[in-house]
C-alpha positions in Angstrom: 71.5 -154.6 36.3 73.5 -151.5 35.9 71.9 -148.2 34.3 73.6 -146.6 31.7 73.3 -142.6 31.2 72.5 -141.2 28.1 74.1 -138.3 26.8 76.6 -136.0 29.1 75.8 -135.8 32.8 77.7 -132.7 35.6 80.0 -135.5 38.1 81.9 -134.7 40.8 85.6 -135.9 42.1 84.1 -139.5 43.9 82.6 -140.4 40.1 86.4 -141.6 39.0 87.7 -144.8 39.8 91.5 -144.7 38.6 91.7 -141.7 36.8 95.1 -140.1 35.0 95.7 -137.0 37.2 97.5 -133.8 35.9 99.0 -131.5 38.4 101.2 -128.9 35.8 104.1 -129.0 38.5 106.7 -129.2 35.4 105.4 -125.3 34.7 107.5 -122.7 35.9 107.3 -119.4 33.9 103.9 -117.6 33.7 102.7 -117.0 30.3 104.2 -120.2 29.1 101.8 -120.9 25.8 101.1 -124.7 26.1 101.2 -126.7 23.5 102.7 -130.2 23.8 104.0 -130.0 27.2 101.2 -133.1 28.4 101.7 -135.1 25.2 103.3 -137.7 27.3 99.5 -138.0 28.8 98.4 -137.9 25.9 96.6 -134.6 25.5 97.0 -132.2 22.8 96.1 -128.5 23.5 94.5 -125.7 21.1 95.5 -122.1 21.1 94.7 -120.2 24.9 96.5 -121.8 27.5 98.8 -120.6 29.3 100.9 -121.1 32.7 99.7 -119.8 35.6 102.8 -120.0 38.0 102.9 -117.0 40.1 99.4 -116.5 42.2 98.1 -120.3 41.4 99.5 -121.5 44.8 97.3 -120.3 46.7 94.4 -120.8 44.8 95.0 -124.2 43.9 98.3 -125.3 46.2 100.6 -125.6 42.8 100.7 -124.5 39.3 97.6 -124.2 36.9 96.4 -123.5 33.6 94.7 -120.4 32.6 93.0 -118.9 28.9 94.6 -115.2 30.2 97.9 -114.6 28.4 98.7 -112.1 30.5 98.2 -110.7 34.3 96.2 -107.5 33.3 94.7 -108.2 30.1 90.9 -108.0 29.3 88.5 -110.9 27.2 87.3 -112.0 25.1 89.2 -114.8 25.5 89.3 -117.8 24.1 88.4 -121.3 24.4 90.5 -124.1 24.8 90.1 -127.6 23.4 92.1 -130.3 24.5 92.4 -133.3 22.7 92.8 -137.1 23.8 94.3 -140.0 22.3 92.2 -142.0 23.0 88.4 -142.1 24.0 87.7 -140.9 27.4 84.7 -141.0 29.4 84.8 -138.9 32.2 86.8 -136.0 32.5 87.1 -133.3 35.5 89.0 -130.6 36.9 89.5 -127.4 39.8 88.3 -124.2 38.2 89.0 -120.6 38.9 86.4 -118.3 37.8 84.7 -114.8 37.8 81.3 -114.8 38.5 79.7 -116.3 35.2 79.3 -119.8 34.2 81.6 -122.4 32.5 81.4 -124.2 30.9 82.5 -128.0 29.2 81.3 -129.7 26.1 81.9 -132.4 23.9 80.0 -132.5 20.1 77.8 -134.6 22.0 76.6 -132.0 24.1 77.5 -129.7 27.6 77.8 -129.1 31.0 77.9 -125.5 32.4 78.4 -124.3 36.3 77.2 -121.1 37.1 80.1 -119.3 39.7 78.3 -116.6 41.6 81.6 -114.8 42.3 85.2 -115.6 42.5 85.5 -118.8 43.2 87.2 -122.3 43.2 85.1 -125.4 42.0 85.2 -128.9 40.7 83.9 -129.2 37.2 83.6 -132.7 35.9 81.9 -134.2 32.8 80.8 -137.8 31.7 79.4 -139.6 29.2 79.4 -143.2 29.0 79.6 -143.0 24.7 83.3 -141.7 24.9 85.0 -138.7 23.7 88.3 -137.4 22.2 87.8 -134.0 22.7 86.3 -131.1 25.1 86.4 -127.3 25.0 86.2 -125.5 27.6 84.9 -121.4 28.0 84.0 -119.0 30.3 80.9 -116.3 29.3 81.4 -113.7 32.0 80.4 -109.5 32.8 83.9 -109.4 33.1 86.8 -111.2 30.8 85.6 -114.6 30.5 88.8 -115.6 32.3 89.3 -119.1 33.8 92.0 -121.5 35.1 92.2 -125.0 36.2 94.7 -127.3 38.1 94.3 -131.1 39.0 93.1 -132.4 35.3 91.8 -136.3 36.0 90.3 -138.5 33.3 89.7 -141.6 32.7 87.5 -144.2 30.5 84.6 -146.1 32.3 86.0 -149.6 33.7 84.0 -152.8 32.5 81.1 -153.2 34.3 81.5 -156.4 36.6 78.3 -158.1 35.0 80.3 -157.4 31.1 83.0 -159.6 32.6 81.5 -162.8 34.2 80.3 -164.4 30.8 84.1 -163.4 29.6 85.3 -165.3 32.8 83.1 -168.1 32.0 84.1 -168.2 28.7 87.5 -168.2 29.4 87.5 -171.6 31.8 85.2 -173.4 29.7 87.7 -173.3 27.2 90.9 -173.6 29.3 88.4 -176.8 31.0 87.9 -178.5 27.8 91.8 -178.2 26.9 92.8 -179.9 29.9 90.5 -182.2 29.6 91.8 -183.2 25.9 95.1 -183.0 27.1 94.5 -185.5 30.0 92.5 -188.1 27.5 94.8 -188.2 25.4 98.0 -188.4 28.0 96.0 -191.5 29.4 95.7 -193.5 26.2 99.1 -193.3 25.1 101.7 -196.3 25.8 105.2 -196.0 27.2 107.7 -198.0 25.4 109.1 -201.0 27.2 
């Protein structure tokens, strides 16, 4: 039997399976507000993201996300919320932080990971109930800044012991139409 988790649990890159990934490599111009550029992934974005262009490619090998509009400017920042389609269960992304913790939460409840220093992490949530939505923040001594690259999400796959009385369903039923078929393809005569 498999073990279900209550409630949102911290996960790491090996808890996805097939996961949507998200690598912002269509962002070009830092500052960029984001808004419905990942629509086609179906994520909508709140107010406080931004594209990080210029110095994410070293930090992350590519183009990121950030909640700092600008390359000098001071929090309190904001949060962002970003919005799915449809109901995810696992979410998880690289994050770029000053010391502080982050943190990701659902209106079912959070995760936070507490960055020492300036540093680049992997910060993934879960829970098995589904989502729509998660907000990301930052609480920080010194702006609350963050940034993120390599977005993945996904919902949870059936669990192979859901499927097995849907399999069996499934041939019993395409067993007893053959079976009808062939009875009754038996008894009929052929004109002489």
């Amino acid at each position: 039997p498999s073990v279900v988790s209550a409630g949102p649990i911290a996960i790491d890159p090996s808890a996805f399976v097939a996961p949507t990934l998200v690598d912002f490599s269509g962002l070009t111009t830092d500052g960029e507000l984001i808004t419905n550029q990942f629509s086609a992934y179906g994520i909508g974005v709140s107010a406080n993201l931004y594209a990080w262009v210029g110095f994410s490619g070293p930090v992350f090998g590519g183009p990121a996300v950030t909640n700092l509009p600008c390359g000098a400017c001071m929090g309190p920042l904001g949060d962002v919320v970003l919005t799915f389609s449809a109901p995810i269960t696992r979410v998880g992304m690289d994050v770029y932080t000053n010391e502080g913790t982050f943190y990701i939460s659902t209106p079912d409840g959070v995760v936070s990971y507490l960055a020492p220093h300036i540093t680049v992490f992997f910060a993934g949530y879960e829970d098995l109930a589904g989502f729509t939505s998660i907000s990301l923040s930052q609480v920080s001594r010194v702006n609350d800044a963050f940034a993120f690259a390599h977005l993945r999400f996904e919902s949870a796959a059936p669990e192979p012991a859901f499927l097995i009385p849907i399999a069996l369903a499934l041939a019993a039923i395409l067993g007893t139409n053959r079976r009808r078929f062939t009875l009754v393809a038996s008894h009929t005569s052929r004109p002489a």
